[in-house]
N, C-alpha and C positions, 0 to 999 in steps of 0.2 A: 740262201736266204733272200737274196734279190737280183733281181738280171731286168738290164738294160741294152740295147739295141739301135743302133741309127746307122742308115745308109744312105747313098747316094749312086747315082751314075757311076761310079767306080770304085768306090771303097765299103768297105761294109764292117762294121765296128760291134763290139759287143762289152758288155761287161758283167764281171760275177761277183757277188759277194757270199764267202765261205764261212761255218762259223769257222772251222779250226783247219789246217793244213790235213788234217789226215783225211777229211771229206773232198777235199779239191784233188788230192791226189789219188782217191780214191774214185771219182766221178772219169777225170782226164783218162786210168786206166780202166774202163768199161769198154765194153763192146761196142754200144751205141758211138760214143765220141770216138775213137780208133775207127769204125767205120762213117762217120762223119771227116773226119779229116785226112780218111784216104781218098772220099768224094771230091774233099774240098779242089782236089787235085785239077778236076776239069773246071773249075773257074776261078782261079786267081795262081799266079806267079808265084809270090809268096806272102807270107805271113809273118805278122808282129806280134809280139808277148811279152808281158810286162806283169811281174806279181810284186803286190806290196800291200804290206801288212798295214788295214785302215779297219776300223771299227763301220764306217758309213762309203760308200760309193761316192766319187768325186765327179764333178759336174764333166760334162762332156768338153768345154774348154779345156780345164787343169789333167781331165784324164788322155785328152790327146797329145797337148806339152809333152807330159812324162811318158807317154808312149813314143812319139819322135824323138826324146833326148835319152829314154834309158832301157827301149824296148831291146829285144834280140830279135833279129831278121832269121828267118827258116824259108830257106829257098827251097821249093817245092817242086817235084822232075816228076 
């Protein structure tokens, strides 16, 4: 329903808004993203993820918070 985006010099952020779980997890298992995040391999280390159930996408302050205090790190080889 909406997707946002901000990077920098070394980090690179995204966000999605789903209406319901079975569309998110159904997008995550497609072809396209599976083959996007075996790319992602050749430029970053690892990766953060964070799902919570919001009606509206949270400003890139509040959505970074909660990504550094309640993300899961996925170490990437």
């Amino acid at each position: 329903m909406e997707f946002k985006k901000k990077s920098s010099l070394t980090k690179f952020h995204t966000m999605t808004l789903w209406r319901n779980k079975a569309d998110l997890k159904r997008f995550a298992q497609n072809e396209a993203h599976k083959y996007a995040i075996r790319k992602s391999k050749s430029i970053a280390k690892k990766v953060k993820t964070l799902t919570i159930e919001e009606y509206t996408l949270p400003d890139w302050k509040e959505a970074i918070l909660l990504l550094e205090s309640k993300g899961k790190i996925r170490v990437l080889s």
